[in-house]
Wavefront OBJ file of the C-alpha trace (Angstrom):
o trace
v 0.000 0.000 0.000
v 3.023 2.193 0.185
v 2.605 3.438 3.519
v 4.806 5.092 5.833
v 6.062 3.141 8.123
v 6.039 5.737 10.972
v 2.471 6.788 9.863
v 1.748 3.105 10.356
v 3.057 3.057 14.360
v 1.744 5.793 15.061
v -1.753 4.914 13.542
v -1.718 1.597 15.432
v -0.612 3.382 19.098
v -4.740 3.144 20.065
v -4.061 -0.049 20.187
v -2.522 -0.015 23.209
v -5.763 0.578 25.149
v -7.204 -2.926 24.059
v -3.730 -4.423 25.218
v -3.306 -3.290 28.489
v -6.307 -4.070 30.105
v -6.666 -7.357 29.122
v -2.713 -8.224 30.321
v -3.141 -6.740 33.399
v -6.403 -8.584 34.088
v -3.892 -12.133 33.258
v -1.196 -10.749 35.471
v -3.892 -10.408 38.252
v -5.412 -13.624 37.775
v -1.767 -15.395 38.269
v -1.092 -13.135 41.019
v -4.312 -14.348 42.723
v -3.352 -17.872 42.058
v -0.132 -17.523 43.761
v 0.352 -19.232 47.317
v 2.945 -18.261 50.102
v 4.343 -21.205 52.363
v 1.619 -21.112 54.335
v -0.582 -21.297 52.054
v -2.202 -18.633 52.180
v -2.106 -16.366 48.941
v 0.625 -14.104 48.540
v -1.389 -11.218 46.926
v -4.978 -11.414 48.712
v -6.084 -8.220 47.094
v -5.247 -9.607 43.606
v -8.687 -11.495 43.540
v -10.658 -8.822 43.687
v -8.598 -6.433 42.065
v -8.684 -8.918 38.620
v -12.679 -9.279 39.079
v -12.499 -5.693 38.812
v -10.134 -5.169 35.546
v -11.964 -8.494 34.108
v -15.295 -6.167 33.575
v -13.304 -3.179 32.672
v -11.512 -5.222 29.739
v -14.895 -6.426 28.527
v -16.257 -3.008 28.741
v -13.036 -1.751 26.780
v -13.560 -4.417 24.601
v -17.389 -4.037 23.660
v -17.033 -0.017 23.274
v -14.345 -0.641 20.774
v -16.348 -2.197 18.837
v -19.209 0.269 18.730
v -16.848 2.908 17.789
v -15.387 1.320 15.499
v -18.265 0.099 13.793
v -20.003 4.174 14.201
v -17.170 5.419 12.143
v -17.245 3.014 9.845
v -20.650 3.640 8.843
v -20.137 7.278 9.164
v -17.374 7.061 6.572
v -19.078 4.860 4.053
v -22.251 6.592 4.505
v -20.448 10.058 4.010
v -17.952 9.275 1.562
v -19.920 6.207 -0.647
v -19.656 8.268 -3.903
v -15.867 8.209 -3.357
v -16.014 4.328 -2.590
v -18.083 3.835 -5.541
v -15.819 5.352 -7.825
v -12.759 3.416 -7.039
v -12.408 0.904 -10.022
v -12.765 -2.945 -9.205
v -9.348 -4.895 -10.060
v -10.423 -6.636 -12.873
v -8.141 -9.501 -11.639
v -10.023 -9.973 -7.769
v -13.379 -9.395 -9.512
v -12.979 -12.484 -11.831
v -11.537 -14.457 -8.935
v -14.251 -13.199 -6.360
v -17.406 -14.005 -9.048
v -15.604 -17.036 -9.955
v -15.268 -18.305 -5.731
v -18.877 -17.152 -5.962
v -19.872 -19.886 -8.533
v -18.080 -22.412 -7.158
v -20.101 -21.594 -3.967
v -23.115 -22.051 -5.245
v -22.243 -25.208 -7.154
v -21.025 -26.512 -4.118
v -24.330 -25.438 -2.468
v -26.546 -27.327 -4.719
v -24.080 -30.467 -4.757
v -24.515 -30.605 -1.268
v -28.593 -30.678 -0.561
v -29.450 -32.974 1.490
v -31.796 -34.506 -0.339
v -29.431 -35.413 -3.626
v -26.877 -36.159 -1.562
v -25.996 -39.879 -1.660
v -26.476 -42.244 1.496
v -23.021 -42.742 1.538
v -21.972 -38.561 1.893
v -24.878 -38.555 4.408
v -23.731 -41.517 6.387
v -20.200 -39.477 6.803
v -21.639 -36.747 8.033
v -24.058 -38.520 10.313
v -21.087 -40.288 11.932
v -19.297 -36.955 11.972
v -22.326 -35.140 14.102
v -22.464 -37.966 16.378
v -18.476 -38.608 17.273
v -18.450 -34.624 17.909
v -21.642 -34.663 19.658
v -20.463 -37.613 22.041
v -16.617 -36.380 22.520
v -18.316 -32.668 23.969
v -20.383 -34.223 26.180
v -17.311 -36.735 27.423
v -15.309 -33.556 28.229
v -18.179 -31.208 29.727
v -20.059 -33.939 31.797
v -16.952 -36.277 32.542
v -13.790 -33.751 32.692
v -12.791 -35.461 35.916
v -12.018 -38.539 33.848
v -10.474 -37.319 31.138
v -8.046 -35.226 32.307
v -5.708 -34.889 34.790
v -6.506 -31.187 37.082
v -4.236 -29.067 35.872
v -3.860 -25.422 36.259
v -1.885 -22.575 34.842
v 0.381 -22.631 37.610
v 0.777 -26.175 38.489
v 4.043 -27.647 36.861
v 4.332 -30.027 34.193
v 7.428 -31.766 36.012
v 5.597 -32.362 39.415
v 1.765 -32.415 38.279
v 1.913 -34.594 34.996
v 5.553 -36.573 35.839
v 7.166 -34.250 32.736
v 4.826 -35.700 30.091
v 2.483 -33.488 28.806
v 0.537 -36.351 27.404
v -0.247 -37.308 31.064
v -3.011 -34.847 30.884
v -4.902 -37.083 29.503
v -6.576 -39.954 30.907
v -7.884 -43.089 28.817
v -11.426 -41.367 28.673
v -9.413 -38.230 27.234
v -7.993 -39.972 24.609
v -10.866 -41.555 23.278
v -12.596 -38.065 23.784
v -9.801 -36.528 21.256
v -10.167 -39.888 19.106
v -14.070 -38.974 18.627
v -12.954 -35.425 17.611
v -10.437 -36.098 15.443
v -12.753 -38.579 13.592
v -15.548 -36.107 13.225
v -12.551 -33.679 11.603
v -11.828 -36.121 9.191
v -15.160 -37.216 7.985
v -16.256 -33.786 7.704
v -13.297 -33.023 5.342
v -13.904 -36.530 3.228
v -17.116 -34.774 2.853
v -16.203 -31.245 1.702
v -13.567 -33.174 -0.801
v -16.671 -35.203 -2.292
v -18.499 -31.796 -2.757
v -15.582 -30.540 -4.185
v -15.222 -33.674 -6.356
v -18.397 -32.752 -7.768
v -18.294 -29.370 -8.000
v -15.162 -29.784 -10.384
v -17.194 -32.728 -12.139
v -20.272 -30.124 -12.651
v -18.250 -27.219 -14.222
v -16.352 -30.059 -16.782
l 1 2 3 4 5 6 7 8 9 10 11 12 13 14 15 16 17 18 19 20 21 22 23 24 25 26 27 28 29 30 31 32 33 34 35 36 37 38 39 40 41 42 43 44 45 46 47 48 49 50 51 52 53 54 55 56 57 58 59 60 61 62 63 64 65 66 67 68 69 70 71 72 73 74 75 76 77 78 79 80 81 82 83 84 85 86 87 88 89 90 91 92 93 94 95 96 97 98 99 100 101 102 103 104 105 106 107 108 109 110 111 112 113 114 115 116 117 118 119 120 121 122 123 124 125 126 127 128 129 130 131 132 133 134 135 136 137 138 139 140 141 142 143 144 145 146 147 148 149 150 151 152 153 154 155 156 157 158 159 160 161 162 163 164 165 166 167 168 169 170 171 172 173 174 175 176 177 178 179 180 181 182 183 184 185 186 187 188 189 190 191 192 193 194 195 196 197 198 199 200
């Protein structure tokens, strides 16, 4: 875009502002998590304190966006005979209409109802290995992982291994999900197949 490069720095400074809140709520949080000999924490006030940041961040967060999205629309709105007039590479237009197509071939290849038993069977089996691997980790966590939290070592708390995290129940858990992943790609290769077999 041949853009300054200080122009771009100090453009991107506001940035800051999203940054900082949202570290200092994480360097609370371990704070709070820390533990003197005694066991008692080492920052008491740190608790609170990130409970406190954790709201500001989201309210940092979710006011960013509404600005952002306000001048956006103020620009376009005020300037949309200036955006209109800017020329369409002819290059990104033929790609963009041509994605388009291939969208909608892919669309129609893919209703359910000419859709072969086979491409439906995939995805069936796909929806229920995903289905059954989130409710093994949100209903059975204790059993298929080991506790672990950000603070807790990986020497003393999983013996070094980081596979230790998981227990048998975890691994199948992972299995089902990496088996849904790969039927549901099979399945967007046979639409693809016959996308490229429609436009032959």
């Amino acid at each position: 875009m041949r853009l300054s490069l200080l122009q771009i720095i100090l453009g991107t400074i506001p940035v800051v502002f999203l940054i900082f809140p949202t570290c200092l709520t994480g360097a609370l949080l371990y704070m709070a998590s820390l533990e003197s000999d005694t066991g008692n924490p080492e920052f008491p006030w740190a608790g609170t304190v990130s409970a406190i940041t954790a709201s500001l961040t989201a309210v940092v967060q979710f006011s960013s966006m509404i600005i952002a999205i306000y001048y956006l629309e103020q620009t376009a709105n005020k300037r949309a005979a200036d955006i209109e007039a800017i020329p369409d590479d002819r290059e990104v237009k033929e790609a963009d209409d041509k994605a388009a197509h291939l969208k909608m071939c892919y669309r129609d290849a893919t209703q359910w109802d000419v859709v072969p038993l086979a491409a439906k069977l995939l995805l069936q089996t796909s929806l229920g290995c995903i289905i059954t691997s989130s409710y093994m980790v949100q209903l059975f966590s204790n059993y298929c992982f080991t506790p672990h939290s950000l603070t807790d070592s990986i020497d003393d708390n999983l013996e070094g291994n980081v596979s230790n995290l998981f227990l048998p129940l975890g691994w199948v858990s992972v299995g089902l999900f990496c088996i849904s992943m790969i039927l549901v790609y099979l399945f967007e290769r046979w639409g693809q197949v016959c996308v490229l077999a429609l436009n032959t």
